[in-house]
C-alpha positions as CSV (number, residue, x, y, z in Angstrom):
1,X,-9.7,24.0,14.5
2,X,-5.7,23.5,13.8
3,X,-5.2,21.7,10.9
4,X,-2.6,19.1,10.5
5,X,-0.1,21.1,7.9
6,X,-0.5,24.1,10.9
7,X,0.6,21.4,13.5
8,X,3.0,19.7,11.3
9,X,4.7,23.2,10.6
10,X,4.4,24.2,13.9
11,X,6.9,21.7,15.1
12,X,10.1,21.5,15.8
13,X,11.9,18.3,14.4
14,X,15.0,17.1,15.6
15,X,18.1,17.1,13.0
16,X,18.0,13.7,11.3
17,X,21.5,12.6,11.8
18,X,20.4,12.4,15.6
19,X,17.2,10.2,14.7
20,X,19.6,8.5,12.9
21,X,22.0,8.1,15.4
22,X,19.4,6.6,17.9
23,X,18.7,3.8,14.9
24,X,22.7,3.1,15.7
25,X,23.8,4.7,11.9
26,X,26.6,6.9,11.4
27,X,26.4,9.9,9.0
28,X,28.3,7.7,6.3
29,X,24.8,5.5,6.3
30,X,22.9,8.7,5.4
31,X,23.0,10.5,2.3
32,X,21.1,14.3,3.5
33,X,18.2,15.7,1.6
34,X,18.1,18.7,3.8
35,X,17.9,19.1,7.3
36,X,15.0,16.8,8.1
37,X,15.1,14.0,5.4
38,X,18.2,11.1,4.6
39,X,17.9,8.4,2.4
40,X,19.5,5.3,4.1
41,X,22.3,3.2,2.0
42,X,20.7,-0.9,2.1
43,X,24.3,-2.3,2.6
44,X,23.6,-1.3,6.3
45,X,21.7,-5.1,6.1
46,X,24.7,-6.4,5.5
47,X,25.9,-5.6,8.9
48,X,25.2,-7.4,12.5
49,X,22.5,-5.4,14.2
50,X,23.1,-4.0,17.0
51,X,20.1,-4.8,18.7
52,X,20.2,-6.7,22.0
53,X,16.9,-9.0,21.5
54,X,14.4,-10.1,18.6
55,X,13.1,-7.5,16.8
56,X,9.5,-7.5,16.0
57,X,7.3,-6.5,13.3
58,X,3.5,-5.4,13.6
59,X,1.2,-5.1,10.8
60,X,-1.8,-2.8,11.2
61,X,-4.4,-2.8,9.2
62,X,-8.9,-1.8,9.4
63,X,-11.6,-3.0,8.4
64,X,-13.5,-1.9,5.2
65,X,-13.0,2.0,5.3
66,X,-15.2,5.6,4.5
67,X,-13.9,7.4,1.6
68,X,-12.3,9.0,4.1
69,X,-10.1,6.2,5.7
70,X,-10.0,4.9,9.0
71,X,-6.8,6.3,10.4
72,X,-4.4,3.2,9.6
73,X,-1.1,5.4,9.1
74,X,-2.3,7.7,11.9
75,X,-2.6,4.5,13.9
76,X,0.6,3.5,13.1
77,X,2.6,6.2,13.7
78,X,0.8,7.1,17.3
79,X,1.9,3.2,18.0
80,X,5.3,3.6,17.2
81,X,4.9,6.9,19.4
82,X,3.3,5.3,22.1
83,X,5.7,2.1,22.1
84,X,9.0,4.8,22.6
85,X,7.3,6.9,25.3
86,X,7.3,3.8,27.6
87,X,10.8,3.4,26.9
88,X,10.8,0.7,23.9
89,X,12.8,0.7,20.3
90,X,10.5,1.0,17.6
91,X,10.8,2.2,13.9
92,X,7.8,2.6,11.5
93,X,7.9,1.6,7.7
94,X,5.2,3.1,5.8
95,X,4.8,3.6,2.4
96,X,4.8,7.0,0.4
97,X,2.2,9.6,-0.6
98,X,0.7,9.7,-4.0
99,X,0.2,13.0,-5.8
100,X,-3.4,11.8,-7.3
101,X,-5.0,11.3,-3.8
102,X,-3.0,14.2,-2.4
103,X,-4.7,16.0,-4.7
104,X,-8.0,14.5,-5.1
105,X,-10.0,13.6,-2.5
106,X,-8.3,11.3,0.2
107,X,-5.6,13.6,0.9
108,X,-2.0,12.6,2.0
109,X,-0.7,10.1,3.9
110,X,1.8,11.2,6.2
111,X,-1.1,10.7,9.2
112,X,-2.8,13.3,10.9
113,X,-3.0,15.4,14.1
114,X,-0.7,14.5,16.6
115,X,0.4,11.5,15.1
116,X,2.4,12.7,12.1
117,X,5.4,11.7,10.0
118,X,7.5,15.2,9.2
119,X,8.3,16.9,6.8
120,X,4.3,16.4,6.1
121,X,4.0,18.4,3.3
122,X,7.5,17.5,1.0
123,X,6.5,14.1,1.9
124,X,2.4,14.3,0.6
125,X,4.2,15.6,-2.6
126,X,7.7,15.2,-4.1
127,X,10.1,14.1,-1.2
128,X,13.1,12.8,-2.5
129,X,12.1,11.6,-5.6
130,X,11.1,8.0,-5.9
131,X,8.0,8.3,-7.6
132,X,9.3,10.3,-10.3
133,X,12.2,8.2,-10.8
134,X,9.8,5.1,-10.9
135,X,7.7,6.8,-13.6
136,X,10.6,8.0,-15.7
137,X,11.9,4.3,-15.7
138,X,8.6,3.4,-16.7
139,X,8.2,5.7,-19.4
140,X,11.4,5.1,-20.5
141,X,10.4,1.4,-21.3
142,X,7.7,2.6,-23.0
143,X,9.8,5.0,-25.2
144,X,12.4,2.1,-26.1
145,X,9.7,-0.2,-27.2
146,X,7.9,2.3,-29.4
147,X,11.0,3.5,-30.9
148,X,12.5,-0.3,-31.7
149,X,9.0,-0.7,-33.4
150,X,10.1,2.5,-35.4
151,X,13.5,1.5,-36.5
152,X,12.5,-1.6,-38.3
153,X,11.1,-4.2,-35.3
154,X,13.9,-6.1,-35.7
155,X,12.1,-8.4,-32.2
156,X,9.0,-8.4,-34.8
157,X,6.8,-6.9,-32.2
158,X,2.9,-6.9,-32.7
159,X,1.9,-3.6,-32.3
160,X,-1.9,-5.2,-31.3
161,X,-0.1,-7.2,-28.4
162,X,1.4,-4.4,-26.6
163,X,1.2,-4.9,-22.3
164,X,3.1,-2.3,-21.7
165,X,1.2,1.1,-21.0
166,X,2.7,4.6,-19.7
167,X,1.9,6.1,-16.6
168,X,1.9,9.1,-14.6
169,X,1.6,10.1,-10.8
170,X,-2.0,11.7,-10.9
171,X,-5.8,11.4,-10.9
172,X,-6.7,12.0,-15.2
173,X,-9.3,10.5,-16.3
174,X,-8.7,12.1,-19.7
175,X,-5.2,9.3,-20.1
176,X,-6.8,6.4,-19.3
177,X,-7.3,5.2,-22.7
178,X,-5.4,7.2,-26.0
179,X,-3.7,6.6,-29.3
180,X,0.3,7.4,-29.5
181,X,1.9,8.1,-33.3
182,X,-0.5,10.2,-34.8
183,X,1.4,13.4,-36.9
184,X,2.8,11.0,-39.8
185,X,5.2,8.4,-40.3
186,X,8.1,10.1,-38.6
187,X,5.9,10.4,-35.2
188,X,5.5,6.7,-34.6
189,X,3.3,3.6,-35.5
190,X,-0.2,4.6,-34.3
191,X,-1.5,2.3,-32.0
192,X,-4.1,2.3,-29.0
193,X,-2.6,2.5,-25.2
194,X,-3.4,4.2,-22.3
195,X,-1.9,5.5,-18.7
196,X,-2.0,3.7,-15.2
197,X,-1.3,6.0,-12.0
198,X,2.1,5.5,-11.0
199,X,1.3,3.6,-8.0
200,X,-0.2,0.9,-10.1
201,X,3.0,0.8,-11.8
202,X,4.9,-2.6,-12.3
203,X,8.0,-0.9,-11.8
204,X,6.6,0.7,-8.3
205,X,5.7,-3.2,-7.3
206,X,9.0,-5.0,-7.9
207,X,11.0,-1.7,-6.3
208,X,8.9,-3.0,-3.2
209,X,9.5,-6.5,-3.5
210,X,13.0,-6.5,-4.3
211,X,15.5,-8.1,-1.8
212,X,18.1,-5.8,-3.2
213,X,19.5,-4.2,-6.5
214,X,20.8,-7.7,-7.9
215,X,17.2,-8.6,-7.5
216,X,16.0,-5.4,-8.8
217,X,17.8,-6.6,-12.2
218,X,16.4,-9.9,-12.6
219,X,12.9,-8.5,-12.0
220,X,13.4,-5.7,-14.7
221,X,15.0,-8.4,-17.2
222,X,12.0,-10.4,-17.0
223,X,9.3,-7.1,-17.3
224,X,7.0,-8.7,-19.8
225,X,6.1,-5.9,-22.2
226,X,4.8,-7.1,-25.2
227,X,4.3,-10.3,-27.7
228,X,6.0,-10.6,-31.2
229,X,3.6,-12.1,-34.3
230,X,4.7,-15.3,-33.2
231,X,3.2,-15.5,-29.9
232,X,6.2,-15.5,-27.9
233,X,6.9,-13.1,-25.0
234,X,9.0,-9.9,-25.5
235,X,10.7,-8.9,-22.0
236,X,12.7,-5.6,-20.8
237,X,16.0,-7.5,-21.5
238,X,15.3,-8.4,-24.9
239,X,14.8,-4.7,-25.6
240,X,18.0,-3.9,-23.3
241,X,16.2,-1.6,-21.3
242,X,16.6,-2.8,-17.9
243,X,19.9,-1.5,-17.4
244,X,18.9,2.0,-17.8
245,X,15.8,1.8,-15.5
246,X,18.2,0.8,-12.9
247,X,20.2,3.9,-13.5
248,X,17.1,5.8,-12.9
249,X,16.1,3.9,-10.0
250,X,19.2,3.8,-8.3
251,X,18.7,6.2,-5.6
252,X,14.9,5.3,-5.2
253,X,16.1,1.7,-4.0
254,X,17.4,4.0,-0.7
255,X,14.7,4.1,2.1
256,X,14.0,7.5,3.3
257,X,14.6,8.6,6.9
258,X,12.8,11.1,8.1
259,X,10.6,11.3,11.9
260,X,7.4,11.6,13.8
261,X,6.0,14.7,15.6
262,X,7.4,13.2,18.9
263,X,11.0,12.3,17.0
264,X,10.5,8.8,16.7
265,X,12.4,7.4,13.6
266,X,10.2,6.6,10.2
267,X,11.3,4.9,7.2
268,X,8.7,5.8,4.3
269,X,9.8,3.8,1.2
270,X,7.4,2.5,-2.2
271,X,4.1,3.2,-2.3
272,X,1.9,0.9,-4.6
273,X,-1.9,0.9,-3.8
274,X,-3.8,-1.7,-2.2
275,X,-6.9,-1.5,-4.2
276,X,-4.9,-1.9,-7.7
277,X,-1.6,-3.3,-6.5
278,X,-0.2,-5.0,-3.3
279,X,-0.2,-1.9,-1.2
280,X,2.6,-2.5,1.2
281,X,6.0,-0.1,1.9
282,X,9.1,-2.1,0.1
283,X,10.9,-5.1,1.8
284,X,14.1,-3.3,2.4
285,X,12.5,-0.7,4.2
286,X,10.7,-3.2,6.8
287,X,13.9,-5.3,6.7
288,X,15.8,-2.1,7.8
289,X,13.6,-1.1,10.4
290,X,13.5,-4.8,11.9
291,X,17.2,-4.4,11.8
292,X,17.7,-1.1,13.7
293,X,15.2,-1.0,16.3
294,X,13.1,-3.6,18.6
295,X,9.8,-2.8,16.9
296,X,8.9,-2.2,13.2
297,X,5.2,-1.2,12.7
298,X,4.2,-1.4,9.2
299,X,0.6,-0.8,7.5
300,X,-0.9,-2.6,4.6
301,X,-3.3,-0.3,2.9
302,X,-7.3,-0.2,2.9
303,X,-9.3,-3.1,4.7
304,X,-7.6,-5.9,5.7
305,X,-9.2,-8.1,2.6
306,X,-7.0,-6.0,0.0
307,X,-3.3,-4.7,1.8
308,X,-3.1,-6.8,4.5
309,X,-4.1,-10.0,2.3
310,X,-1.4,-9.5,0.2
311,X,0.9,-8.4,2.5
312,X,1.0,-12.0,3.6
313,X,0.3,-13.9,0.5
314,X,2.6,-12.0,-1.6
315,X,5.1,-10.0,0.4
316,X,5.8,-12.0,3.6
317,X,5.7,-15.4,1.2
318,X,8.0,-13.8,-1.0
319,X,10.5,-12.3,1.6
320,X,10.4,-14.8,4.2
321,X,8.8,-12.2,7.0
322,X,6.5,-12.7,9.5
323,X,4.6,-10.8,11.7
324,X,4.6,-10.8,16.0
325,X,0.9,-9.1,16.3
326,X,-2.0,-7.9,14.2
327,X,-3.7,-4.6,14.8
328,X,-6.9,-3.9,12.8
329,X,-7.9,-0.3,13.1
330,X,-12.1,0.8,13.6
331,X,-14.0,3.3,13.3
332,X,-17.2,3.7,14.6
333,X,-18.3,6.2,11.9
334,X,-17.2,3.3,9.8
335,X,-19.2,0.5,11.8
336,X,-22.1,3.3,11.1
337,X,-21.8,3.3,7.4
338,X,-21.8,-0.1,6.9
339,X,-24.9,-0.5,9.4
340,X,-26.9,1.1,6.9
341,X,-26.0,5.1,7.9
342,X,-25.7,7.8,5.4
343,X,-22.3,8.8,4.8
344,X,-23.2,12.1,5.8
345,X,-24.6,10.9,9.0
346,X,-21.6,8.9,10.5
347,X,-21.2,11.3,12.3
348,X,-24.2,11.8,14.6
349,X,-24.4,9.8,17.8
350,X,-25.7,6.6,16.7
351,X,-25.0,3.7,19.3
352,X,-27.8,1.0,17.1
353,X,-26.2,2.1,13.9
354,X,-22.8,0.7,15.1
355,X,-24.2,-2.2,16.4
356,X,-25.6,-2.8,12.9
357,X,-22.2,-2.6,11.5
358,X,-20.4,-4.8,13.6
359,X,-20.5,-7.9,10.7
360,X,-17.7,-6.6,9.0
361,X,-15.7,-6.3,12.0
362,X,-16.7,-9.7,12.9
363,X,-15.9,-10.9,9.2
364,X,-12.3,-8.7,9.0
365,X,-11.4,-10.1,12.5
366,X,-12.3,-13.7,10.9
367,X,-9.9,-12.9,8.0
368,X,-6.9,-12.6,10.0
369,X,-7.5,-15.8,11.8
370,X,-7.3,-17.4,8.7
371,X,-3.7,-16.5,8.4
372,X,-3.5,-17.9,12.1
373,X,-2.6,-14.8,13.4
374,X,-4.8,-13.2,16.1
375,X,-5.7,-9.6,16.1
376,X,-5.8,-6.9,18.4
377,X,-9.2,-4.3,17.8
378,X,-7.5,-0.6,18.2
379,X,-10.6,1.7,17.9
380,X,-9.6,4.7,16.3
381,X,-12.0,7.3,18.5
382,X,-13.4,10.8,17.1
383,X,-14.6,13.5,19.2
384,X,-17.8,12.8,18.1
385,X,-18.0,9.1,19.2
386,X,-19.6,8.6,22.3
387,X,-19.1,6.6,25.3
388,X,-22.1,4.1,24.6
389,X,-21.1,3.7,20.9
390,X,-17.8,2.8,22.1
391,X,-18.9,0.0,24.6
392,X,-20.7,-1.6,21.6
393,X,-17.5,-2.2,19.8
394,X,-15.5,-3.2,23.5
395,X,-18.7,-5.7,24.2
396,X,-18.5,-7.3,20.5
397,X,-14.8,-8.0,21.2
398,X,-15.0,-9.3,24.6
399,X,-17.8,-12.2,22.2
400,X,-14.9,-12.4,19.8
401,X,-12.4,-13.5,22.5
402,X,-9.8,-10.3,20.9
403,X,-7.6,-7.8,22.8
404,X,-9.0,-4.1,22.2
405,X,-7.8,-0.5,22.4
406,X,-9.3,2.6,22.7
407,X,-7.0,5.2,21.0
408,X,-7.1,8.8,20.6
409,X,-3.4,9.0,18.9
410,X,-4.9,11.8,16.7
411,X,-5.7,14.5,19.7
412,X,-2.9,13.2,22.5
413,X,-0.2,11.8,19.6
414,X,1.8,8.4,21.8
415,X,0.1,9.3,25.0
416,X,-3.0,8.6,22.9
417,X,-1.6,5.0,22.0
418,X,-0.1,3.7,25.6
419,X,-3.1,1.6,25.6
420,X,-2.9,0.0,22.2
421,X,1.3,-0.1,22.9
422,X,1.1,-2.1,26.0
423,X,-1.2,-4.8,24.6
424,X,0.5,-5.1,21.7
425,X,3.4,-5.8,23.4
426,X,1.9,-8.4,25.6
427,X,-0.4,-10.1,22.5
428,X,3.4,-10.3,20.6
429,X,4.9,-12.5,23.8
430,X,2.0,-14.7,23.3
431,X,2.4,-15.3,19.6
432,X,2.5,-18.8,18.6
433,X,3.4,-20.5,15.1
434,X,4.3,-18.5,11.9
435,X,1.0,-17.1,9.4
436,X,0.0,-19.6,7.4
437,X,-1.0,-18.5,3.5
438,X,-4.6,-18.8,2.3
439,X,-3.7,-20.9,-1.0
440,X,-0.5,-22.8,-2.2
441,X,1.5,-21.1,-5.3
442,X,1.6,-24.4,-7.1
443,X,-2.2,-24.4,-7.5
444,X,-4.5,-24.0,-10.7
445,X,-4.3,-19.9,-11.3
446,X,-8.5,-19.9,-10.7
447,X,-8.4,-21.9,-7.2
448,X,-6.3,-19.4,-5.6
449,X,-8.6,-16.3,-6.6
450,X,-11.6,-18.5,-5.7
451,X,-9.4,-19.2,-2.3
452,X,-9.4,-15.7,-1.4
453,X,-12.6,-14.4,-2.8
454,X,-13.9,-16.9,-0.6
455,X,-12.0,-16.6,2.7
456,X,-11.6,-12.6,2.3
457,X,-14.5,-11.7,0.9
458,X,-17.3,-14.3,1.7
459,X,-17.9,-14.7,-2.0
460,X,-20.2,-17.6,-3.0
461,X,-18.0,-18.0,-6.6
462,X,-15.9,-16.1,-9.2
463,X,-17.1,-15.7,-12.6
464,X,-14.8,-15.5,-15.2
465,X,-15.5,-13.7,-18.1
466,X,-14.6,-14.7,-21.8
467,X,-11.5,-12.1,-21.9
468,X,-10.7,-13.8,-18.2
469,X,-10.2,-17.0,-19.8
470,X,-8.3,-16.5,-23.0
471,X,-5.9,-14.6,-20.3
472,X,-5.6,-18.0,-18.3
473,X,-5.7,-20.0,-21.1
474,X,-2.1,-17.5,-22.1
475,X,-1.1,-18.0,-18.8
476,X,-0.9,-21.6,-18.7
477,X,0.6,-21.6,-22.2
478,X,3.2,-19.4,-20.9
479,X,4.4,-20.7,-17.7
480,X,3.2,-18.1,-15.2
481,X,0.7,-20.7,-13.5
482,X,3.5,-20.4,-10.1
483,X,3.2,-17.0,-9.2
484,X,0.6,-15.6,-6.4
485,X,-2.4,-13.7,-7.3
486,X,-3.0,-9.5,-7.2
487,X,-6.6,-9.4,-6.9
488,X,-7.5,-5.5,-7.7
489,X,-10.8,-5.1,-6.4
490,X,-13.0,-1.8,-5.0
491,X,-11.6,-0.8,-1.2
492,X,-15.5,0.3,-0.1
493,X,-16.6,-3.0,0.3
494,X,-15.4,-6.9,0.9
495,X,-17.6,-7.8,-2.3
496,X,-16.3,-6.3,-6.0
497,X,-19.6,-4.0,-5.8
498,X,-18.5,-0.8,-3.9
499,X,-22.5,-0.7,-3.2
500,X,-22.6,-3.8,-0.7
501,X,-22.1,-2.4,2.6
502,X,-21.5,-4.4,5.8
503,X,-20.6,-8.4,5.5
504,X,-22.8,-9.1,2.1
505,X,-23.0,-12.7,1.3
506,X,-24.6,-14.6,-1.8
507,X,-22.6,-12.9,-4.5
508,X,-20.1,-13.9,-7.1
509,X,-16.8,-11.9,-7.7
510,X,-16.3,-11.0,-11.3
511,X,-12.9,-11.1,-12.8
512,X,-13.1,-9.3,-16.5
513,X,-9.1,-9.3,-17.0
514,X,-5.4,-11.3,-15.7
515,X,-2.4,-9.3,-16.3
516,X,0.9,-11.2,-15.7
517,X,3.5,-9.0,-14.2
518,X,6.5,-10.6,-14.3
519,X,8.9,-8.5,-12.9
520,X,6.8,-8.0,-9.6
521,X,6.1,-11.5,-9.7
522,X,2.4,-11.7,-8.9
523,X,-0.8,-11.8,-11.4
524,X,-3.1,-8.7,-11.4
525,X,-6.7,-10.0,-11.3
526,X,-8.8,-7.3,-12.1
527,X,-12.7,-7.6,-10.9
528,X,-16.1,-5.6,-11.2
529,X,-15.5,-1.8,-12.5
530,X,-12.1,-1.6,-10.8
531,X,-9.3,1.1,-12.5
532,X,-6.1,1.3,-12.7
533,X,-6.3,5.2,-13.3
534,X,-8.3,7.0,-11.0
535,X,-10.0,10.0,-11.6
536,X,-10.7,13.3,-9.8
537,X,-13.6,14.1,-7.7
538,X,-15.8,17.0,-8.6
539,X,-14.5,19.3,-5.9
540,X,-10.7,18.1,-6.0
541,X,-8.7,19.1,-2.6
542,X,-6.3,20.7,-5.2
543,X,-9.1,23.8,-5.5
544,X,-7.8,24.2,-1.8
545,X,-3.9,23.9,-2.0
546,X,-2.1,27.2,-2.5
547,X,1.5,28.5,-2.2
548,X,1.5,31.3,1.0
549,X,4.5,33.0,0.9
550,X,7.3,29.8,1.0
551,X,4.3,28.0,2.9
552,X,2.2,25.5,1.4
553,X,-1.4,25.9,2.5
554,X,-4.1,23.4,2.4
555,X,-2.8,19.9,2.4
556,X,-3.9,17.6,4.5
């Protein structure tokens, strides 16, 4: 079986200035990393677009996924194939790879098979930089703080009420929690901290959420990093360090060009997660691609209860977009799983089992009409699903009253996706009002977590604990009560347990901890056991990666 790095290097991608050029820019728009990768300057929004009609964005999204995922980026990019092989403008917007799962055990995310974004492998792990440039400004925020608490703490800093943690782009387990200025006095005050993954990063968050570099600076001025023995709030400005983390960020606030297998123009820009963060590419990377082409396709990550929620609560709220059609991706291996199949079963031809697991479809589907947006159902098929398993998932959307697609993107790339193009394009003429949130800002901080926990989930209550409440209680205090909710929550299931398969009902969500993130301009509410730092598997994928020659081997 050819895997995808084999396919991805056995293509033959086009030069980029020419996928450029069919997105209308010039070479002084792009700033070349290579042949086959340009980072795009944002003043190109400042221009009139050249487009002839309404551009269009499409979010696409899946239901509660296997470890494995359920293909959303795959998805994504065979849509945007198969929207330009019947002759339309489309651009995709994804977000980047992250080293930790690259190297753990979910792999990249520059899709798969046929349905590829290129250069797949300096994408899945450095690219053009963003990620370390993110971290570095991080870090460096980190390093400024500890050192004013050296030379004297003239902000009178309380080293027990420091926010501000480091961070670092991989799965360690080993950095999650550790003391800093051990060695003697010259090495530091010795204090308790700990490391997020980068992609968990504040810094990664308001990159994405921020309209432009103006923005940028007003979101890193307000960074809340720590509190002085006082009470009051310490910020990123009052330690002067937001200048400098814009002069590390500088070039990571530049989308990045690059293409599909078939040469269809991407835009792969930010990449928090979904599961600890709000898991969508950054604003000026979908504003770009609704500004160049007809059709932007986007992806939130995970299920449609983390991404996708906050993909309209936060980022479309915040930036004033809207989207023209839904997809939600399946899987029947996925429909399996949470029908009560082994994982290592999913496989097998199992028509009942994916009957079993049509709930969470039913309850995902549910979840987007509570934005008042209807969905289209693209099943995602696997040479191993069979033509009676896939009628069981056609039949439960013909109930549901809900476009569907059968794609095979993966094996046939945009001819694949014709289907799922095609009624995306007629679902998007028929699209009605603009999404409507699931909670208000201006409401009390626990009504719009029990808002969501409710509608997303199918949660009977939230449970604060006694940490949870001294957080709101600060909150309230100071004056953070306006800002949307993060909810950071297990992807492998709608419930905070990763154990509740299917549509569970009668539980309570548990939220042990709010984190008030300023600069991105949402709350993190962290429930059950969820972490902020992943950790390896016990057979990583980076046993398998290996450097052939100048080839990288083993990446997928």
């Amino acid at each position: 079986m050819t895997t995808d790095i084999e396919i991805a290097r056995a293509a033959s991608p086009r030069p980029i200035q020419d996928v450029a050029a069919d997105l209308g820019l010039t070479p002084e728009d792009c700033r070349p990393y290579g042949r086959d990768i340009a980072k795009l300057d944002p003043a190109i929004l400042a221009r009139p677009s050249k487009r002839s009609g309404k551009s269009r964005l499409v979010l696409v999204s899946a239901i509660t996924p296997t470890p494995a995922g359920e293909g959303k980026t795959t998805t994504s990019i065979g849509l945007a194939q198969g929207l330009a092989r019947i002759g339309e403008s489309a651009c995709l917007a994804l977000r980047e790879p992250s080293l930790g799962p690259a190297f753990g055990m979910k792999g990249g995310a520059t899709g798969g098979g046929r349905s590829q974004v290129l250069p797949m492998d300096r994408i899945n792990l450095h690219f053009t930089g963003d990620f370390h440039a993110i971290t570095s400004a991080h870090n460096l925020l980190a390093a400024l703080l500890d050192n004013h608490i050296y030379f004297g703490n003239e902000l009178r800093i309380d080293p027990r009420r420091i926010l501000w943690r480091r961070v670092i782009d991989m799965n360690d387990r080993a950095l999650r929690n550790v003391i800093v200025g051990l060695g003697g006095h010259k090495q530091g005050v010795p204090r308790e901290t700990g490391f997020d993954i980068t992609a968990a990063s504040e810094v990664m968050a308001m990159l994405c959420l921020a309209e432009n570099e103006e923005d940028l600076r007003a979101r890193a001025d307000r960074l809340l990093v720590a509190f002085d023995y006082e009470g009051e709030p310490v910020t990123a400005k009052k330690l002067k360090g937001s200048g400098a983390m814009l002069a590390l960020l500088r070039d990571a606030l530049w989308p990045n060009l690059v293409q599909t297998l078939e040469g269809t123009p991407a835009l792969v820009h930010g990449g928090p997660f979904a599961n600890i963060a709000h898991g969508c590419n950054s604003v000026i990377a979908t504003r770009m691609a609704l500004h160049l082409a007809d059709w932007a396709i986007t992806e939130a990550g995970f299920g449609f209860d983390l991404g996708a929620e906050k993909f309209f609560d936060i980022k479309c709220r915040g930036a004033g977009l809207d989207t023209d059609a839904v997809v939600l991706v399946a899987t029947c291996r996925a429909l399996k799983l949470h029908g009560g199949a082994a994982l290592g079963d999913i496989a097998s031809p199992n028509a009942d089992g994916v009957a079993a697991g049509l709930p969470n479809l039913d309850k995902h589907v549910e979840n987007i009409q509570h934005f008042g947006e209807p969905p289209i159902v693209a099943l995602n098929r696997f040479a191993s699903d069979t033509d009676a398993e896939v009628e069981v998932v056609r039949k439960r959307c013909g109930e549901l009253n809900v476009p569907f697609a059968v794609t095979d993107h993966h094996a046939r790339g945009g001819e694949g996706a014709e289907e799922l193009a095609r009624a995306v394009i007629e679902h998007a003429d028929e699209r009605g009002e603009r999404f409507v949130p699931l909670y208000d800002v201006d409401e009390p901080v626990p009504d719009k977590i029990l808002a969501v926990a409710r509608k997303m989930y199918g949660a009977r209550d939230v449970v604060f604990t006694k940490a949870a409440e001294q957080d709101l209680a600060a909150i309230r205090r100071l004056g953070y009560e306006g800002l949307p909710v993060c909810i950071a929550k297990t992807p492998a299931s709608l419930s905070d347990d990763p154990k509740l398969r299917g549509r569970p009902d009668e539980f309570d969500v548990t939220v042990r901890a709010i984190q008030i993130n300023a600069g991105a301009g949402f709350l993190v509410v962290l429930t059950g056991d969820i972490l902020r730092m992943p950790g390896l598997p016990r057979k990583p994928l980076a046993e398998s990666i290996d450097l052939d020659g100048h080839d990288i081997v083993g990446l997928r």
